[in-house]
Backbone as CSV, one residue per row, in Angstrom:
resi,resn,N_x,N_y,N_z,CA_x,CA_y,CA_z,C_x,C_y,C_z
1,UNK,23.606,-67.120,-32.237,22.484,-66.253,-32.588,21.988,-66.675,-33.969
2,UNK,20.792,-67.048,-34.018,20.218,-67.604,-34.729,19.809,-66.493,-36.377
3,UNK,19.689,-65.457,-35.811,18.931,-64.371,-36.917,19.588,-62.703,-36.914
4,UNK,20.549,-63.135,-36.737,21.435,-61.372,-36.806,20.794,-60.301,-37.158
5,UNK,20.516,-60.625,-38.613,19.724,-59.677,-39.556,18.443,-58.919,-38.842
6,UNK,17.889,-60.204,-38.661,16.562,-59.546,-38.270,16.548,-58.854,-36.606
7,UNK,17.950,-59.434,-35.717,18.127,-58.616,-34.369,18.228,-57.127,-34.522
8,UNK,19.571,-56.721,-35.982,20.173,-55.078,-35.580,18.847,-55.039,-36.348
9,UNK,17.766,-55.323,-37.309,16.605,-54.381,-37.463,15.904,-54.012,-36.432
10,UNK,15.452,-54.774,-35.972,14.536,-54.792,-34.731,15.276,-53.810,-33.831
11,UNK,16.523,-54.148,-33.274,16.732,-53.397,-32.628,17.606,-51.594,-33.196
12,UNK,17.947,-51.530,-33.963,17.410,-50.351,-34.997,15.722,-49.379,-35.057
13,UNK,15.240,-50.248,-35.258,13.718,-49.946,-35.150,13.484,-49.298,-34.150
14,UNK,13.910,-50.237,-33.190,13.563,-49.554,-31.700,14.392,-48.265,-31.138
15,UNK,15.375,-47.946,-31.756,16.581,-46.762,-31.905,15.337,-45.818,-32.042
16,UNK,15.757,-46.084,-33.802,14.569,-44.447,-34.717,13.655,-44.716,-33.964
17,UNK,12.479,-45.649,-33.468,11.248,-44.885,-32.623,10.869,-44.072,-31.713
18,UNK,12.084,-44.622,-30.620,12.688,-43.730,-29.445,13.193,-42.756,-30.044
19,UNK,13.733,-42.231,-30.560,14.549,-40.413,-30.887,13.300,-40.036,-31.132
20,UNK,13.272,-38.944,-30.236,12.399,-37.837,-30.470,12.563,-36.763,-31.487
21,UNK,12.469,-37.012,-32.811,13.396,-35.879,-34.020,11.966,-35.862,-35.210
22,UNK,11.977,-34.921,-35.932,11.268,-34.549,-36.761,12.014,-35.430,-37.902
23,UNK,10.981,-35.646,-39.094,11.856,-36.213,-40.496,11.754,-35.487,-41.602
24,UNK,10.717,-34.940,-41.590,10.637,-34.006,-42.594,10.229,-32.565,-42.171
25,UNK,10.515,-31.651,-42.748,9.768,-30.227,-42.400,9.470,-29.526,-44.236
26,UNK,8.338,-28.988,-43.514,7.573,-28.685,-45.010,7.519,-27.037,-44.455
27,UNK,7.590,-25.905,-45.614,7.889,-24.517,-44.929,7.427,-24.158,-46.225
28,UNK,6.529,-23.053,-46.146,5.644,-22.636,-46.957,5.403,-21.204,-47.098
29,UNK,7.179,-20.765,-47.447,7.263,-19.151,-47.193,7.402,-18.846,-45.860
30,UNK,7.935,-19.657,-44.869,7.955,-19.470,-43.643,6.254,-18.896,-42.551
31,UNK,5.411,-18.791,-43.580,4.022,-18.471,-43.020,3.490,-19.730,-42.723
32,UNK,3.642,-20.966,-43.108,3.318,-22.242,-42.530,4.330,-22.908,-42.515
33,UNK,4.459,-23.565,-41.279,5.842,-24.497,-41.159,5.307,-25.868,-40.735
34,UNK,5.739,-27.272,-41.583,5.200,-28.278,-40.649,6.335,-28.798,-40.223
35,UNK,6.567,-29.361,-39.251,7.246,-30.717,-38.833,7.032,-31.864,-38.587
36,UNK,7.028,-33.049,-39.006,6.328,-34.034,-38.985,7.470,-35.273,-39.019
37,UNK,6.751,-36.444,-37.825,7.465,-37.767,-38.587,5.993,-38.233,-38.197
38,UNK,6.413,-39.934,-38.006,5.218,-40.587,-37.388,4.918,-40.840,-36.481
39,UNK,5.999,-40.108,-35.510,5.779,-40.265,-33.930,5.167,-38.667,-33.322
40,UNK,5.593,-37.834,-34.473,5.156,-36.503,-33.549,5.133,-35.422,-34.504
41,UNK,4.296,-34.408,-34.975,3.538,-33.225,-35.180,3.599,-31.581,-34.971
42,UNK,4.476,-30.687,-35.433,3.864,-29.921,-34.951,3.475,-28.801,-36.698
43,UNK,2.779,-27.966,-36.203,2.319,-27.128,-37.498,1.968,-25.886,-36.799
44,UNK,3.161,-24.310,-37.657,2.985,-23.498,-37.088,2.412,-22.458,-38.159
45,UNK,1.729,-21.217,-37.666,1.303,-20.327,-38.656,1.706,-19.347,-38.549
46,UNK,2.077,-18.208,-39.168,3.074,-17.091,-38.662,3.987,-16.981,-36.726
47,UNK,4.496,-18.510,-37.052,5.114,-18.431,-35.417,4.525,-19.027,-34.653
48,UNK,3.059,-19.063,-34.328,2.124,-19.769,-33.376,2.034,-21.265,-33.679
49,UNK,2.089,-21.891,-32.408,1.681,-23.039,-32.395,0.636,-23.148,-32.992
50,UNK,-0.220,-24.206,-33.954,-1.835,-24.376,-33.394,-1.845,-25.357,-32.717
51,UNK,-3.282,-25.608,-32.691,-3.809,-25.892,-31.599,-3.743,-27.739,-31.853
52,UNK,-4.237,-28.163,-33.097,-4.080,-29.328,-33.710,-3.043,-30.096,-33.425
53,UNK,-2.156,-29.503,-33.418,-0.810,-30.312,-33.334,-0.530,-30.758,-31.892
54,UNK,-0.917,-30.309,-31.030,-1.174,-30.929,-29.574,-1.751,-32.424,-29.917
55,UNK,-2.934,-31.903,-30.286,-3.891,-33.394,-30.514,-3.319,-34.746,-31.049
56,UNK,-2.776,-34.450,-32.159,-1.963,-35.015,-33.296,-1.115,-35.660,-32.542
57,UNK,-0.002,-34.775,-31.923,1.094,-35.846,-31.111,1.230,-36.324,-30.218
58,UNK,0.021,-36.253,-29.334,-0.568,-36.912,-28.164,-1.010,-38.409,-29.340
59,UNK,-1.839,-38.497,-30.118,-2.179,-39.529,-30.930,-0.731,-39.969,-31.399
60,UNK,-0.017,-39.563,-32.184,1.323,-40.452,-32.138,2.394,-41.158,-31.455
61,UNK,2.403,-39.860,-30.329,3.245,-40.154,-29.263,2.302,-41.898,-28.660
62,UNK,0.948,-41.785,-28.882,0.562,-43.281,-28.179,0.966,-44.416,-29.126
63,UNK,1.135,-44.268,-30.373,1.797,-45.066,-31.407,2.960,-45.477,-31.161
64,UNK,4.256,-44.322,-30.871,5.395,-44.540,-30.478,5.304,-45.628,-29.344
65,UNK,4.544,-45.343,-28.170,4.716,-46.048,-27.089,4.816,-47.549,-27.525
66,UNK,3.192,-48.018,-28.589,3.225,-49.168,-28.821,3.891,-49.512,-29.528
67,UNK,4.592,-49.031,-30.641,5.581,-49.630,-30.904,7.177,-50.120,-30.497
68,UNK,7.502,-49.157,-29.388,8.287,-49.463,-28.661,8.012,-50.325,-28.034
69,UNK,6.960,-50.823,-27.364,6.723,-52.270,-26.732,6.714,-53.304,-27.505
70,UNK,6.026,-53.490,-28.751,5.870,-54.704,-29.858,7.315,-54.664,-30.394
71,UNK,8.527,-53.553,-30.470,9.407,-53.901,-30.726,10.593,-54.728,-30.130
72,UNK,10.105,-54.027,-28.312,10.973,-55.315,-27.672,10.523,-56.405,-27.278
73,UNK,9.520,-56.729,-27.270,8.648,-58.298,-27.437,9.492,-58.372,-28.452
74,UNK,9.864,-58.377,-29.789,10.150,-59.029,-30.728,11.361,-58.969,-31.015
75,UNK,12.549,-57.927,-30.108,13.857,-58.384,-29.615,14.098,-59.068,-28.918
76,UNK,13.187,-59.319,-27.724,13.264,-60.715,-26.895,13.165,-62.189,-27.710
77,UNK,12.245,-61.966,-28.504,11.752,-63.346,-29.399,12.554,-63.394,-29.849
78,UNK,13.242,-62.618,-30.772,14.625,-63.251,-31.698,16.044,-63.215,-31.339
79,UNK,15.748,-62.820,-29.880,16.916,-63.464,-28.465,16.671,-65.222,-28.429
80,UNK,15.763,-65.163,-28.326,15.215,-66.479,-28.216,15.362,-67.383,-29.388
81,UNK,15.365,-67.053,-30.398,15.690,-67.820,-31.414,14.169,-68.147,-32.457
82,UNK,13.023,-67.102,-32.162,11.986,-67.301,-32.565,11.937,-65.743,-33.665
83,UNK,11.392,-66.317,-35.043,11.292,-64.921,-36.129,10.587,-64.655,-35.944
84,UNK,10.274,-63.107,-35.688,9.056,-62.126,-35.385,10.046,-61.145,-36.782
85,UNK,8.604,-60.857,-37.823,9.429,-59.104,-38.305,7.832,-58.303,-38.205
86,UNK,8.625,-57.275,-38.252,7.681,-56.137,-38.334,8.407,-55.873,-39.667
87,UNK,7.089,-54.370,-40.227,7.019,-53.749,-41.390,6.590,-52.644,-41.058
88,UNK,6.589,-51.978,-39.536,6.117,-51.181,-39.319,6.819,-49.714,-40.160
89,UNK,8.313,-49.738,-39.446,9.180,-48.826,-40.084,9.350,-48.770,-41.309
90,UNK,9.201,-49.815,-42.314,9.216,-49.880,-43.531,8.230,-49.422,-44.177
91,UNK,7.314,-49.453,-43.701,5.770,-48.661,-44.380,5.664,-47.597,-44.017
92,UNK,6.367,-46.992,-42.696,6.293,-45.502,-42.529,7.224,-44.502,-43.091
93,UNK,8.398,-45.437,-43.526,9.495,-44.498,-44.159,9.724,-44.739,-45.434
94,UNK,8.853,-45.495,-46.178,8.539,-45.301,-48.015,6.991,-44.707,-47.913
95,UNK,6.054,-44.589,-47.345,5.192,-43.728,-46.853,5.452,-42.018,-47.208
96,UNK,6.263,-41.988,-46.144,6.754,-39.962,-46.448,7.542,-39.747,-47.614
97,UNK,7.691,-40.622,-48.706,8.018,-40.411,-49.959,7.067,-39.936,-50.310
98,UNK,5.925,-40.128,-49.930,4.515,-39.497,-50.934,4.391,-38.708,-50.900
99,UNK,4.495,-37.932,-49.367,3.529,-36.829,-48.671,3.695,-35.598,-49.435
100,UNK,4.986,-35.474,-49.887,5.291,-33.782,-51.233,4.345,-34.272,-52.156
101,UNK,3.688,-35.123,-52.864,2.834,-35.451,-53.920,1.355,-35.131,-53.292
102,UNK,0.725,-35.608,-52.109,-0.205,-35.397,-51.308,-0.297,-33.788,-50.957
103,UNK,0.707,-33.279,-50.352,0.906,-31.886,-50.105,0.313,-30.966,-51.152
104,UNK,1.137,-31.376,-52.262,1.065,-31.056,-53.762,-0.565,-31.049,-54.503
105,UNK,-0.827,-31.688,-54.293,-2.504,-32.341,-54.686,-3.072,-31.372,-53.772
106,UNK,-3.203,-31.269,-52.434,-4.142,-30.845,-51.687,-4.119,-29.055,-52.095
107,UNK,-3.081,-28.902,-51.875,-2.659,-27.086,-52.042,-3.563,-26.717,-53.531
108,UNK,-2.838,-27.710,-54.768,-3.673,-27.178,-55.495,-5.053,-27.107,-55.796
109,UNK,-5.978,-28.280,-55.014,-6.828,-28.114,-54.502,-7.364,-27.009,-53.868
110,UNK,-7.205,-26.438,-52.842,-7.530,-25.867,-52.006,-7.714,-24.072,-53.034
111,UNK,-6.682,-24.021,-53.326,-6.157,-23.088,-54.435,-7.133,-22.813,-55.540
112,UNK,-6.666,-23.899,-56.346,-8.389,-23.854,-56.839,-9.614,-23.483,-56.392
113,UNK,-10.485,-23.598,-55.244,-11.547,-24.033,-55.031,-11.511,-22.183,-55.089
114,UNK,-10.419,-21.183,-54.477,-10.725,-19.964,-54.577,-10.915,-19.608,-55.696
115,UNK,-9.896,-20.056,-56.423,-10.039,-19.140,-57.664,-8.891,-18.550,-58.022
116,UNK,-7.974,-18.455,-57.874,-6.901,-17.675,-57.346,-5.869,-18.151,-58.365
117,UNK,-5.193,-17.389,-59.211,-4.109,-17.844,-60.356,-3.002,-18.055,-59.556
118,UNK,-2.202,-19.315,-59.586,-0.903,-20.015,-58.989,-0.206,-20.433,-59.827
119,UNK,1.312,-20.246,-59.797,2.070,-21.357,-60.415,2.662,-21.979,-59.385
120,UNK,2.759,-23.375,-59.152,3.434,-23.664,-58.170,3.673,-25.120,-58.323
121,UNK,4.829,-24.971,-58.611,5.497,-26.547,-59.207,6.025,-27.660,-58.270
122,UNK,5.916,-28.923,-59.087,5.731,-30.293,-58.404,7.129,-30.124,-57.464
123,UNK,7.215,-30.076,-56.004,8.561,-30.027,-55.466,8.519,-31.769,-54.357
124,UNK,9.430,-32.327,-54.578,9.584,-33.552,-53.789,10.582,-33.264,-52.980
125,UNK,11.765,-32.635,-53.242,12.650,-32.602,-51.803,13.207,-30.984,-53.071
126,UNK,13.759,-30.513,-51.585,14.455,-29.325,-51.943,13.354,-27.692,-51.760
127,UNK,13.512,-26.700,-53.227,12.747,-25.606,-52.635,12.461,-25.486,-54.166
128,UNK,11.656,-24.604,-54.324,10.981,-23.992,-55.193,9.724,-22.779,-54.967
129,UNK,9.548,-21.946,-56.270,8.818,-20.655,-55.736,7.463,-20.672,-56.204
130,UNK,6.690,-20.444,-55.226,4.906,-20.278,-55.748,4.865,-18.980,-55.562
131,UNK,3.916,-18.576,-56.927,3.846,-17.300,-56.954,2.560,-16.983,-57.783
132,UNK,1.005,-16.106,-57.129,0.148,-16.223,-56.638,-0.100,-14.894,-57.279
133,UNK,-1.340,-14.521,-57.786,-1.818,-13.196,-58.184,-3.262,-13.252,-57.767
134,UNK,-3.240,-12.297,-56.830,-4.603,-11.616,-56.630,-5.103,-10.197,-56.980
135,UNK,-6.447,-10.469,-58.007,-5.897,-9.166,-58.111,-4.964,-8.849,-58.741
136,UNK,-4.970,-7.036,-58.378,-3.058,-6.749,-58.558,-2.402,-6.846,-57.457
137,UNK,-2.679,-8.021,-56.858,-1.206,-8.386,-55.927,-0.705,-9.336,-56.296
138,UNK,0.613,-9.393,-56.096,0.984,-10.275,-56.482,2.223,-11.087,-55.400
139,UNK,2.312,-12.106,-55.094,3.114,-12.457,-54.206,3.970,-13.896,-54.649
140,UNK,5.048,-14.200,-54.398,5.988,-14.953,-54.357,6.618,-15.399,-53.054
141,UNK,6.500,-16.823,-52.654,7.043,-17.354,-52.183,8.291,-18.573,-51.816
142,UNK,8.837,-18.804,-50.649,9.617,-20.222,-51.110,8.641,-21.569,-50.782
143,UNK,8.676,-22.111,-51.399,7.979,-23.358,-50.884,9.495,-24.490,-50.484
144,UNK,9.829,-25.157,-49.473,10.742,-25.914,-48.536,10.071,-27.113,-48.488
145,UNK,10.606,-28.218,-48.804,10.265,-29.423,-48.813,11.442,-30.183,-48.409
146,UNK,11.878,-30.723,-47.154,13.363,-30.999,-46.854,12.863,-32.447,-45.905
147,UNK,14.057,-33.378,-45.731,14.147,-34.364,-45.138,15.256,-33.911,-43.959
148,UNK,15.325,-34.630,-42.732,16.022,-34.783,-42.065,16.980,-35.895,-42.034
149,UNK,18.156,-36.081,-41.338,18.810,-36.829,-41.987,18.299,-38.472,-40.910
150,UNK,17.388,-38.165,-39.938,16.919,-39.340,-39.135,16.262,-39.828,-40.148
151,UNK,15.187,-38.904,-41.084,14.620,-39.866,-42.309,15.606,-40.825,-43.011
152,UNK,16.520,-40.313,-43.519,17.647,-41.331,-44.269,17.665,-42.648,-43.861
153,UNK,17.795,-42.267,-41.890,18.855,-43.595,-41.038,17.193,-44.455,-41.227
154,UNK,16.289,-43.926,-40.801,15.186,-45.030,-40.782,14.452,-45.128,-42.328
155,UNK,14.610,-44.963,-42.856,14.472,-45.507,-44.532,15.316,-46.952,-44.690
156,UNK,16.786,-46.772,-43.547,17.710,-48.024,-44.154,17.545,-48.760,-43.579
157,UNK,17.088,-48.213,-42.010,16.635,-49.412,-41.297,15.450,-50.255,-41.672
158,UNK,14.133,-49.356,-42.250,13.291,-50.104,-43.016,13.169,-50.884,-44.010
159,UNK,14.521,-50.288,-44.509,14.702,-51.898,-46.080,15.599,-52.693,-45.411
160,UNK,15.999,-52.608,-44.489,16.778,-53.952,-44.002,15.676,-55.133,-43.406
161,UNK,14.514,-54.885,-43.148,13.540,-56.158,-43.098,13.668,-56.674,-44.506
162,UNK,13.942,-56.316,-45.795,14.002,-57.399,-46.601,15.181,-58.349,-46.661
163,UNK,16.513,-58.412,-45.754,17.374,-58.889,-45.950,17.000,-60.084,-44.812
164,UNK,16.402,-59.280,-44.062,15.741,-60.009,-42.738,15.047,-61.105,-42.844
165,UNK,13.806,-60.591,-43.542,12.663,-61.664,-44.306,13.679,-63.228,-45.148
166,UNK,14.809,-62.303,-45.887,15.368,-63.613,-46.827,16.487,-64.755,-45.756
167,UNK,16.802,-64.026,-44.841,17.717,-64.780,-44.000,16.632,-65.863,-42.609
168,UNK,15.331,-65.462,-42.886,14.974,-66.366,-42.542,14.140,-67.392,-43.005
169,UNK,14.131,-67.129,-44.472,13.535,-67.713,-45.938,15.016,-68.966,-45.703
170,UNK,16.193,-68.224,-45.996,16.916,-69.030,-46.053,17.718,-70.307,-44.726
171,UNK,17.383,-69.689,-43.427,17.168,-70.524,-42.517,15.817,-71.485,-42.536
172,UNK,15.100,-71.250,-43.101,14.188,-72.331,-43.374,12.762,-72.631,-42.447
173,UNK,13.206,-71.328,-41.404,11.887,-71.230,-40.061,10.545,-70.311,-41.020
174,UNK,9.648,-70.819,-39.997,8.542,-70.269,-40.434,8.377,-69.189,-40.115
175,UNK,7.966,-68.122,-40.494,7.773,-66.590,-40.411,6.645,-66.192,-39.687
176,UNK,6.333,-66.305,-38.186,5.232,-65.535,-37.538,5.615,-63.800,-37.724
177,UNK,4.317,-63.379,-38.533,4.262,-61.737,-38.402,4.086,-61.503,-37.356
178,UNK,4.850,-60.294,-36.774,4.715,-59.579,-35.381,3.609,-58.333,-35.361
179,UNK,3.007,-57.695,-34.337,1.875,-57.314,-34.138,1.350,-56.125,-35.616
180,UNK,2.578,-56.017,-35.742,2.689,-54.179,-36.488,4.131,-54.354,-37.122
């Protein structure tokens, strides 16, 4: 076997795409809940589905598909003794490092545009409390910003294309990029 490295990625890759598991969940006082990876969607509002999130993971779920196909095309190829890498997983799982910063940005956005006095601090993983005055109301919440631990496994599987990339730097073949 010509490329080890780059086989258990690939075929790794093709693991985390197939599991059907959430990676992150974002919970927003329990009155908005998201679940999200890059294969699938859902976002609830006091309990209810909406409606969006149908849409959403019908659109991912067709992502998943293709990448499950471009991934075993490119376990076959490096059966074969031919380098194919992807970067797919690697760009999607240093990607959701952002999304608490994005989250973060948009809320206070949105927040703003009312008018509405907030404190509600920068949270990247873990919990913290926003707490909101209207008026004389005043409300406090948890804000939940959590990873799953499938995020972890495909974060490692995604930096293992760089060990991948160098073992075939150092075999000396030329590097055809694979589709995605």
């Amino acid at each position: 076997m010509r490329y080890p490295i780059a086989l258990a990625q690939t075929i790794l890759s093709l693991v985390v795409v197939a599991i059907p598991l959430y990676w992150w969940t974002y919970s927003f006082g329990g009155l908005l809940i998201i679940d999200s990876s890059p294969f699938q969607f859902t976002a609830r509002l006091l309990g209810t589905t909406l409606g969006i999130s149908y849409l959403v993971s019908a659109i991912l779920e067709a992502y998943r598909a293709y990448l499950i196909i471009v991934l075993g095309r490119n376990t076959y190829l490096i059966l074969r003794g031919i380098m194919v890498r992807s970067h797919a997983l690697l760009t999607a799982s240093l990607s959701y490092l952002a999304y608490p910063l994005v989250i973060y940005y948009v809320a206070n956005y949105v927040i703003a545009i009312q008018h509405i006095p907030t404190n509600y601090p920068l949270i990247l993983m873990g919990s913290g409390l926003m707490s909101i005055n209207y008026g004389e109301v005043s409300m406090t919440m948890t804000i939940t910003i959590m990873p799953h631990p499938i995020y972890w496994f495909a974060l490692a599987v995604g930096l293992m294309a760089i060990p991948a990339y160098l073992e075939a730097r150092w075999r000396g073949q030329s590097i055809s990029k694979g589709n995605v």
